[in-house]
C-alpha positions as CSV (number, residue, x, y, z in Angstrom):
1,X,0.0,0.0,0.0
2,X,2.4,2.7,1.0
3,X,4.6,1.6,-2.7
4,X,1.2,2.4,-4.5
5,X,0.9,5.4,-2.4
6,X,4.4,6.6,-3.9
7,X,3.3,5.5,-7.4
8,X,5.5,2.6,-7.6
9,X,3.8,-0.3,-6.8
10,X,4.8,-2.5,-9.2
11,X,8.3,-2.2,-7.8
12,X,7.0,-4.5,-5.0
13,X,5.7,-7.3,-7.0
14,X,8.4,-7.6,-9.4
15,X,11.1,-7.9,-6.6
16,X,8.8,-10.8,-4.8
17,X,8.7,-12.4,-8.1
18,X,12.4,-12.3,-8.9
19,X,13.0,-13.9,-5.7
20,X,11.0,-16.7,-6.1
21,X,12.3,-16.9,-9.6
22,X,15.9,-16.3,-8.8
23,X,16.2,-17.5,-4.9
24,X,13.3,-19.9,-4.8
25,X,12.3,-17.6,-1.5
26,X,8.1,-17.8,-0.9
27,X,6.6,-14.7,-0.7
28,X,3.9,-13.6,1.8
29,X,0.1,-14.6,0.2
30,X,-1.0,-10.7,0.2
31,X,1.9,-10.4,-2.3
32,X,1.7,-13.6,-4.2
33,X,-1.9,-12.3,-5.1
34,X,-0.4,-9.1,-6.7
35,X,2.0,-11.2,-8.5
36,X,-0.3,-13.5,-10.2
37,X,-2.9,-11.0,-10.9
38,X,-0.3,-9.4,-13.2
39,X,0.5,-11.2,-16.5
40,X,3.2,-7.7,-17.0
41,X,5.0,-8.9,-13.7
42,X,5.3,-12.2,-14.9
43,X,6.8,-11.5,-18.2
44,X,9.2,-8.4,-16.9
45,X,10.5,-10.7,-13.8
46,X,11.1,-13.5,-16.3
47,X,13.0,-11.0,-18.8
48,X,15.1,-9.5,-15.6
49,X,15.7,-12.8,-14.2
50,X,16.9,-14.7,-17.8
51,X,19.0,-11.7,-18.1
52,X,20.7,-12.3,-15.1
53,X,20.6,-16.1,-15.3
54,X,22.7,-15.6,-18.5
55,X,25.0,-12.9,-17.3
56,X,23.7,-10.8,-19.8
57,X,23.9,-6.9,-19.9
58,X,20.5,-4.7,-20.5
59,X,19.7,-4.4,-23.7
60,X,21.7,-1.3,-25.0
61,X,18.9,0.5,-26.7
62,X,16.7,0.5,-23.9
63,X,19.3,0.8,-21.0
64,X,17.9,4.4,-20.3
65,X,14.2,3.1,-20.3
66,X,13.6,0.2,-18.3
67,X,12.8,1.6,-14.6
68,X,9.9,2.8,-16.7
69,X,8.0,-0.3,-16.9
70,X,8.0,0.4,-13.0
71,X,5.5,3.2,-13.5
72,X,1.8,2.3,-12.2
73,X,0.3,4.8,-14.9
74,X,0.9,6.7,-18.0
75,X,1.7,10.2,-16.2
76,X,3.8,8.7,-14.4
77,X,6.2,7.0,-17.4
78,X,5.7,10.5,-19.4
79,X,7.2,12.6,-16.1
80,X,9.9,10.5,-15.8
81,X,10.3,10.2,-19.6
82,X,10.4,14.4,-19.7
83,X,12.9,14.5,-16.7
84,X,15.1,12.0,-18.7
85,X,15.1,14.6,-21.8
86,X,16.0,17.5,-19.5
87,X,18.5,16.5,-16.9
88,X,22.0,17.4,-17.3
89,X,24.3,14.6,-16.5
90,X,28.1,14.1,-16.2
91,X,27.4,12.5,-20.1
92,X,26.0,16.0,-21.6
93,X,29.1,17.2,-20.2
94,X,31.8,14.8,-21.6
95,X,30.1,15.0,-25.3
96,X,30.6,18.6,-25.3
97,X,32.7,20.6,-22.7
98,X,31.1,24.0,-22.5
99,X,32.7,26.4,-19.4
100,X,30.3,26.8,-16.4
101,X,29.0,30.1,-17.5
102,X,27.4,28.3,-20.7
103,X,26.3,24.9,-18.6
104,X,22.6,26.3,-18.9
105,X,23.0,25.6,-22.8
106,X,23.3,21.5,-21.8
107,X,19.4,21.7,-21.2
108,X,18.4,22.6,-25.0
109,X,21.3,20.4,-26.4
110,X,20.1,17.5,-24.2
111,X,17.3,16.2,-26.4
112,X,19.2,16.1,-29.4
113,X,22.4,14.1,-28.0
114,X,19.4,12.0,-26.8
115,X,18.0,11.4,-30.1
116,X,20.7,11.1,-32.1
117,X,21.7,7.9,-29.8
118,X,18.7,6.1,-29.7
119,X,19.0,6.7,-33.7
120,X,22.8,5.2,-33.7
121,X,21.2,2.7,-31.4
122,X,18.5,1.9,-34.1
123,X,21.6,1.2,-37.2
């Protein structure tokens, strides 16, 4: 309840079901309800835990995207979508080294260093 209250219930059954998956651990019966009532859980905790199973890395193309199939709703995927597009991180930096007087400029370059590697991510 208080995940759901924080908008990010899902978190809670997808951990309970990687542990079952990956550490064969039972879960309590309140939570094993949530699990099974969600064909989505399922299917993400089975992707997460073959991943890991296999020692294989996220998926490059949607490294950047997967805590969104976290989000319980829409509004919630498209704010954390928009605060992707606008934060300035140590990245926007490295790709183009602007003094700290012109670091304000990294929030309308953003997007497009954004776009153009999801479209090298595409080739």
């Amino acid at each position: 309840r208080r995940a759901k209250a924080l908008r990010c219930g899902d978190a809670v059954p997808l951990a309970g079901a990687m542990a079952q998956s990956l550490l064969e651990t039972p879960v309590p019966r309140a939570l094993q309800e949530l699990i099974d009532a969600s064909d989505r859980m399922r299917s993400l905790a089975d992707l997460l835990t073959g991943q890991l199973r296999e020692g294989r890395p996220e998926q490059a193309k949607g490294r950047h995207f997967s805590d969104f199939h976290l989000c319980d709703k829409r509004i919630d995927k498209l704010k954390g979508m928009l605060r992707l597009v606008v934060t300035r991180t140590t990245g926007d930096y490295e790709a183009m080294r602007l003094p700290q007087v012109l670091w304000p400029v990294y929030y309308a370059t953003r997007p497009f260093r954004l776009a153009a590697q999801a479209l090298s991510a595409l080739r």
